[in-house]
C-alpha positions as CSV (number, residue, x, y, z in Angstrom):
1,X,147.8,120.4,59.3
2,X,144.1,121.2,60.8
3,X,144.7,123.3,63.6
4,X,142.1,122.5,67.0
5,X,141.0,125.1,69.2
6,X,140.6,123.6,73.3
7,X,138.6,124.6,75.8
8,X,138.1,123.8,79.1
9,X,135.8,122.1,80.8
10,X,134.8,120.2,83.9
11,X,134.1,116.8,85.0
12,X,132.2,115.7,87.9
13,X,133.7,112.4,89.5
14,X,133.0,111.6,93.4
15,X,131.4,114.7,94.0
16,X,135.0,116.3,93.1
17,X,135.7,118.6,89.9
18,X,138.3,117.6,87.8
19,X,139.6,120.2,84.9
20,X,139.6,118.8,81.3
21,X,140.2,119.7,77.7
22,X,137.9,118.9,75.3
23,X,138.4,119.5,71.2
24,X,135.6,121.8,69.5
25,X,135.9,119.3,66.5
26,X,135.0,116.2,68.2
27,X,138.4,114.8,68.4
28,X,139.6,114.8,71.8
29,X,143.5,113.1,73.1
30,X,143.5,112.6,76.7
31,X,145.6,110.7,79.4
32,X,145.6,109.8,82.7
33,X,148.6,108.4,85.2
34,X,148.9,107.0,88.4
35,X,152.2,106.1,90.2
36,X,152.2,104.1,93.7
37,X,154.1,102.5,96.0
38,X,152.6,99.6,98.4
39,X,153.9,98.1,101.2
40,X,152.5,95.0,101.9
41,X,153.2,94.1,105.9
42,X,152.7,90.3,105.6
43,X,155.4,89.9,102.7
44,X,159.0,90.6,103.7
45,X,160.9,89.6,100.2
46,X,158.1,89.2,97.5
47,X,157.5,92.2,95.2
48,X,154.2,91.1,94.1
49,X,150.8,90.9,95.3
50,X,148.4,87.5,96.3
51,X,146.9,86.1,92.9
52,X,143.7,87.8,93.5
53,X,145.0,91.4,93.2
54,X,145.4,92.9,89.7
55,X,145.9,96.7,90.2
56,X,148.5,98.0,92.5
57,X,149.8,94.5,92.8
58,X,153.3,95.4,93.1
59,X,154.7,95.3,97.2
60,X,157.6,97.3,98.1
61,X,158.1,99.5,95.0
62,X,157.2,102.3,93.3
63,X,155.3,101.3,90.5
64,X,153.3,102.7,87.4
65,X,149.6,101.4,88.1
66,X,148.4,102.6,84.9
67,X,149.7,105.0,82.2
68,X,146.8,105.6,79.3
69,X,146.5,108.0,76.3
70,X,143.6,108.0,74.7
71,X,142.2,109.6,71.6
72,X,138.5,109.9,71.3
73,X,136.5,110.9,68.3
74,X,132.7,111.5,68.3
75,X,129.7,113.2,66.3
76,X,126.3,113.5,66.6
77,X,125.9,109.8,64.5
78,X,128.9,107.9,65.4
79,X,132.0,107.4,68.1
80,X,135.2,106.1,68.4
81,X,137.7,104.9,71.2
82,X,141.3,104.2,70.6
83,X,143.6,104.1,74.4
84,X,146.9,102.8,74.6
85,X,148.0,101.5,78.4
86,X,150.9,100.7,80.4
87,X,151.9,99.6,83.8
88,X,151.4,96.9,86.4
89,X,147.8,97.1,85.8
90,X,147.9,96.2,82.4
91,X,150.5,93.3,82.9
92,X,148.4,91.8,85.4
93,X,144.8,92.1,83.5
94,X,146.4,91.4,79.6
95,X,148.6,88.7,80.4
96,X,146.4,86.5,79.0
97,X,146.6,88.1,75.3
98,X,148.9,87.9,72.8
99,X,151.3,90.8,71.4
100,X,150.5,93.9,71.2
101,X,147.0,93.2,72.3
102,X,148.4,93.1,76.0
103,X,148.6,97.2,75.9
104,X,145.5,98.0,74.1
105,X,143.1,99.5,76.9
106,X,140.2,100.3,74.8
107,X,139.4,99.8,70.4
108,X,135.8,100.6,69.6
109,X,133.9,102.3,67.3
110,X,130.3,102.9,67.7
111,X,127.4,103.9,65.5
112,X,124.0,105.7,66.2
113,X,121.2,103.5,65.0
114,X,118.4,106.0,64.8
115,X,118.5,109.7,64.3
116,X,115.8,110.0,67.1
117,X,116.7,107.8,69.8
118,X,119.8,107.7,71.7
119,X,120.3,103.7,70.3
120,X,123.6,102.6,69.7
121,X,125.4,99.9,68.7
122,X,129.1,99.9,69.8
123,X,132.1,97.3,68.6
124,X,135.6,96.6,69.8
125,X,137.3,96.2,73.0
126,X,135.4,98.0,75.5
127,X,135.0,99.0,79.2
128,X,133.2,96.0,81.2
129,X,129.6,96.7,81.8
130,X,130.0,95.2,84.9
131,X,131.0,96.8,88.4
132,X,130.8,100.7,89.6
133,X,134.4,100.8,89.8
134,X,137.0,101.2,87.0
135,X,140.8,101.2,86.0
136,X,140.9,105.1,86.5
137,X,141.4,105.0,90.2
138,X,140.7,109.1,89.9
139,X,136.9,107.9,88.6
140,X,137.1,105.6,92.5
141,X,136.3,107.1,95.7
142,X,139.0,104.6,97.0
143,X,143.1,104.1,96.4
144,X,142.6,100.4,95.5
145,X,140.1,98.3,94.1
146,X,138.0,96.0,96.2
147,X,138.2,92.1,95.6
148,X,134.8,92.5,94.0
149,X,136.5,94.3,91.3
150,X,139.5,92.7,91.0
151,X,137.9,89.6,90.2
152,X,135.4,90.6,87.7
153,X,136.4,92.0,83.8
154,X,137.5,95.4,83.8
155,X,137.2,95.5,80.3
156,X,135.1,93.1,77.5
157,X,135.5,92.1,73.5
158,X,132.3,92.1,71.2
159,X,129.6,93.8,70.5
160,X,126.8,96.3,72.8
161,X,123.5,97.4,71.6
162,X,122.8,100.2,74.0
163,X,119.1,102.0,74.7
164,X,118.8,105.5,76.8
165,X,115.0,106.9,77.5
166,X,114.9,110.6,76.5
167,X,114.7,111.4,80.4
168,X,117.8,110.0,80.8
169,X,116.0,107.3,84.0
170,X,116.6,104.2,82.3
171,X,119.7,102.8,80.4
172,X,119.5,99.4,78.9
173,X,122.3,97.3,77.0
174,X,122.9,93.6,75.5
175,X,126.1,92.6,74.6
176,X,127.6,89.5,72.7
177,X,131.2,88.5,73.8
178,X,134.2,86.8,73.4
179,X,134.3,85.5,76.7
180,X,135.4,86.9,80.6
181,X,137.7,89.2,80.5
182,X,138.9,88.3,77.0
183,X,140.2,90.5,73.8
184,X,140.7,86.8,72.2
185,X,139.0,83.6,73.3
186,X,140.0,81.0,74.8
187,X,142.1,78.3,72.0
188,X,139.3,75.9,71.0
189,X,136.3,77.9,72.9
190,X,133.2,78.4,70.3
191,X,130.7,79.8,72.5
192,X,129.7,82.9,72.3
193,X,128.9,84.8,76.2
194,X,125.9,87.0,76.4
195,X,125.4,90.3,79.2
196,X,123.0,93.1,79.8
197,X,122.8,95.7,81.5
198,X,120.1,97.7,83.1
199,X,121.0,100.9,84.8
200,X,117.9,102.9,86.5
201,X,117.9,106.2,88.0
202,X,115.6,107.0,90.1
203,X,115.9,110.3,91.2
204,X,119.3,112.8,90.7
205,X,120.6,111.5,93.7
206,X,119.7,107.7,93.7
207,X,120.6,105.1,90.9
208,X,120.6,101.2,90.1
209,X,122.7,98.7,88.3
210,X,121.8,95.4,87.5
211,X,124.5,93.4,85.2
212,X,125.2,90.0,84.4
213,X,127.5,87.2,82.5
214,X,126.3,84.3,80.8
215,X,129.0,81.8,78.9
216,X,132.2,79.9,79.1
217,X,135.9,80.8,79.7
218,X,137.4,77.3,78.5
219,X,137.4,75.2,75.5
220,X,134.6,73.2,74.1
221,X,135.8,70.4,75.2
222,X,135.6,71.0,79.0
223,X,133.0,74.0,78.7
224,X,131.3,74.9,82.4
225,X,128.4,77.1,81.9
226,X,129.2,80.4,83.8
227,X,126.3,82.4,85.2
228,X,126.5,86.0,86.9
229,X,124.9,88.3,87.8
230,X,126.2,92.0,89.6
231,X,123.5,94.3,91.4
232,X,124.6,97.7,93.0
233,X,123.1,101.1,94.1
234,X,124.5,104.5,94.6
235,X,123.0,107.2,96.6
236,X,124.5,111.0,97.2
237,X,122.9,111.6,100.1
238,X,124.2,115.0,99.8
239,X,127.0,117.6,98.2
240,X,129.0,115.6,100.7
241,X,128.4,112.2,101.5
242,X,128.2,109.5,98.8
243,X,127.1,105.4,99.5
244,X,127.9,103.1,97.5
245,X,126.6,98.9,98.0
246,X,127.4,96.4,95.5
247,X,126.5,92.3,95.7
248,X,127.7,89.8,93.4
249,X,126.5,86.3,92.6
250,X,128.1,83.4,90.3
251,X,127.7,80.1,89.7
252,X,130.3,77.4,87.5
253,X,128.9,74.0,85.8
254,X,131.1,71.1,88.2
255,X,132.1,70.1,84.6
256,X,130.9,69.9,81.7
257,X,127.0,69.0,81.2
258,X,126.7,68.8,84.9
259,X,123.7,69.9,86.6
260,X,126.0,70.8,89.7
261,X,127.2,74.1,90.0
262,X,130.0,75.9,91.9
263,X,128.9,79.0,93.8
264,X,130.7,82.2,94.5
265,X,129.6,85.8,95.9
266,X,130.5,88.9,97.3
267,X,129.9,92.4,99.0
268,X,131.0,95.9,99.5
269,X,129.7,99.0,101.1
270,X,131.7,102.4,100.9
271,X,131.2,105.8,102.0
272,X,132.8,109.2,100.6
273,X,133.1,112.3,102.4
274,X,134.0,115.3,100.3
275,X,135.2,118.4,103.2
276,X,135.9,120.7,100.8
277,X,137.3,120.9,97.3
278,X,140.2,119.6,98.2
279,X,140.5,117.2,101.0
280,X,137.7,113.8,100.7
281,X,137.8,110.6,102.8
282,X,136.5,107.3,102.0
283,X,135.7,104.0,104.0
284,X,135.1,100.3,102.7
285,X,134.2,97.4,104.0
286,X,134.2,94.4,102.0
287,X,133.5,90.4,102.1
288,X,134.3,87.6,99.3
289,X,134.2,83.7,99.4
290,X,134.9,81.7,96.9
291,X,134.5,77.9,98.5
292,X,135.3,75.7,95.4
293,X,138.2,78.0,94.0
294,X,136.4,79.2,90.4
295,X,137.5,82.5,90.4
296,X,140.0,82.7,93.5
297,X,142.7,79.8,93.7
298,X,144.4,79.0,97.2
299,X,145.5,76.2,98.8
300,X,143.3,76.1,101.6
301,X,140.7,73.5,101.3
302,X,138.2,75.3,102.3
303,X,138.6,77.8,99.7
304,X,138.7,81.3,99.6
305,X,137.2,83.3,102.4
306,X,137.9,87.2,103.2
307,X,136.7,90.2,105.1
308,X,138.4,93.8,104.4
309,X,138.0,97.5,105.4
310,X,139.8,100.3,104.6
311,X,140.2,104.2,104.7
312,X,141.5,106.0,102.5
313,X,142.4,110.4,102.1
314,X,142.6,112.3,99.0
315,X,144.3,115.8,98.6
316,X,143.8,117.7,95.1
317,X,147.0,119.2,94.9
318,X,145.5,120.7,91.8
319,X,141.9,120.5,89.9
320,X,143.6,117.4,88.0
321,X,146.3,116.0,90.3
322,X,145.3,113.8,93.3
323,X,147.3,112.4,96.2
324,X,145.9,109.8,97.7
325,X,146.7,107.2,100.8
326,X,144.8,104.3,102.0
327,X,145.4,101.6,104.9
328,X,143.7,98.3,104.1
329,X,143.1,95.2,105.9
330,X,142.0,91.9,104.6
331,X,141.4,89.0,107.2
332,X,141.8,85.8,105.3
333,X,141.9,81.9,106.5
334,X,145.0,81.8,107.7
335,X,144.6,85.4,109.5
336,X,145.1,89.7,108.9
337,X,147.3,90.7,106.3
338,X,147.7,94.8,106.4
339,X,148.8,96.9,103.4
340,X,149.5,100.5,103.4
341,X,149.3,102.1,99.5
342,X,150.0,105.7,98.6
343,X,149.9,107.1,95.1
344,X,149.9,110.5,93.0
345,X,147.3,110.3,89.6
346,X,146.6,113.0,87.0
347,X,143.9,113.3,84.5
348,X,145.1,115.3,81.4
């Protein structure tokens, strides 16, 4: 048995240091775990969440969110991914797959295409190019993910050509998919979904994201052409104030070979204030609609409308261990629906 000497490190996430091991051979096991409990105030007997929440979608409960290990392998010509998940999180996003796919979080492998340029080419299940916020509610300056989030891929299937200039400003990436949201396509879908991703940074404290989806997430026989497209910035203002502004827009073929579309978009601004080392706020305000129902279901007529805002506190009981609270409101159609969600997470 190889023996592996750690050492410590640090990792910068929302202006907050976390503690980390890292392997000195390039192998590196890691894990991360987040336990909740929610209390939804407009749902006396129901344990779970509307339809259009995926993480922390369990009411009344304490609840795993998300329990991951994940090993991680990497050299100076190629990479590897390999993280095994549990929890409500992963029952909610995976349904959809079959077997053991439903607790495979992440399965790539990647390769470095040129020995002088940072150009890769990465394969497998991977994280969603889309979106500034992830799974890992540590790597989230808020409890809970906004509707933005929850409504577009957390993770993607296929294959990502990836650029990075040697100053590090620009970051470019296309992909080929297997769909939205999808380790497996959809039964009797043949078309392949296309993304890139551009990611700019203009200055240490200022960056870019532009992202989009182009395919369809139904068979061949009723395929509707899917176009979207995700745009968000990020400025640290300062060692203690982060902003955050994301706007998404997407359109749905009426049916197949229409020249109709469906339209759906949505927006979210948050703020982080980090006190101290310890304590760190955040606030959101959100807004989604969704008139026709593509993405969001409901039986309104009219569709799906919201407008949210929360606040949320974080206390680092330790370099790696978070406890975190949040009060949310979401005013929907038929009126306010409050939530109060408080969890503990750990990065190991």
């Amino acid at each position: 048995m190889n023996c592996v000497t750690a050492t410590w490190t640090g990792l910068l996430v929302g202006g907050v240091f976390f503690a980390q091991a890292q392997e000195n051979n390039g192998l590196r096991i890691s894990g991360y775990a987040e336990v909740y409990y929610q209390r939804d105030f407009n749902v006396d007997k129901s344990n779970q969440r509307p339809n259009f929440i995926y993480s922390h979608n369990r009411n009344n409960e304490v609840s795993l969110n998300l329990g991951l290990v994940k090993a991680s392998y990497e050299t100076e010509r190629m990479r590897t991914n390999l993280g095994i998940g549990v929890g409500s999180y992963m029952s909610a996003n995976y349904a959809a797959e079959p077997d053991v796919l439903k607790n495979i979080y992440e399965a790539n492998l990647g390769v470095r295409l040129s020995s002088t340029h940072e150009l890769w080419l990465d394969v497998g299940i991977l994280p969603s190019h889309i979106g500034f916020e992830s799974a890992e509610g540590m790597n989230c300056p808020t409890l809970t993910r906004s509707i933005m989030a929850e409504n577009s891929p957390y993770f993607e299937t296929g294959a990502k050509l990836s650029y990075q200039t040697r100053n590090k400003r620009w970051q470019m990436a296309l992909l080929a998919l297997n769909g939205w949201q999808r380790i497996q396509r959809v039964d009797g879908n043949t078309t392949p979904a296309f993304g890139h991703q551009l990611t700019f940074r203009a200055s240490e404290r200022l960056t870019f994201n532009s992202s989009s989806f182009v395919g369809s997430d139904k068979p061949d026989s009723t395929r509707q052409m899917r176009y979207f497209h995700n745009l968000y910035g990020q400025y640290q203002w300062n060692e203690k104030i982060n902003f955050i502004a994301g706007f998404d827009i997407g359109a749905e073929q009426c049916e197949k070979g229409s020249n109709q579309y469906q339209h759906w978009y949505t927006a979210a601004l948050i703020m982080q204030y980090r006190a101290n080392a310890r304590l760190a706020f955040a606030g959101r305000a959100e807004y989604y609609k969704d008139r026709n129902g593509v993405i969001i279901a409901v039986d309104d007529p009219r569709g799906m409308e919201a407008v949210g805002g929360s606040v949320n506190a974080d206390y680092h009981i330790l370099p790696n261990v978070v406890w975190r609270t949040e009060v949310k409101n979401l005013v929907l159609r038929d009126g306010p629906r409050w939530s109060a969600t408080t969890a503990l997470a750990v990065r190991f």
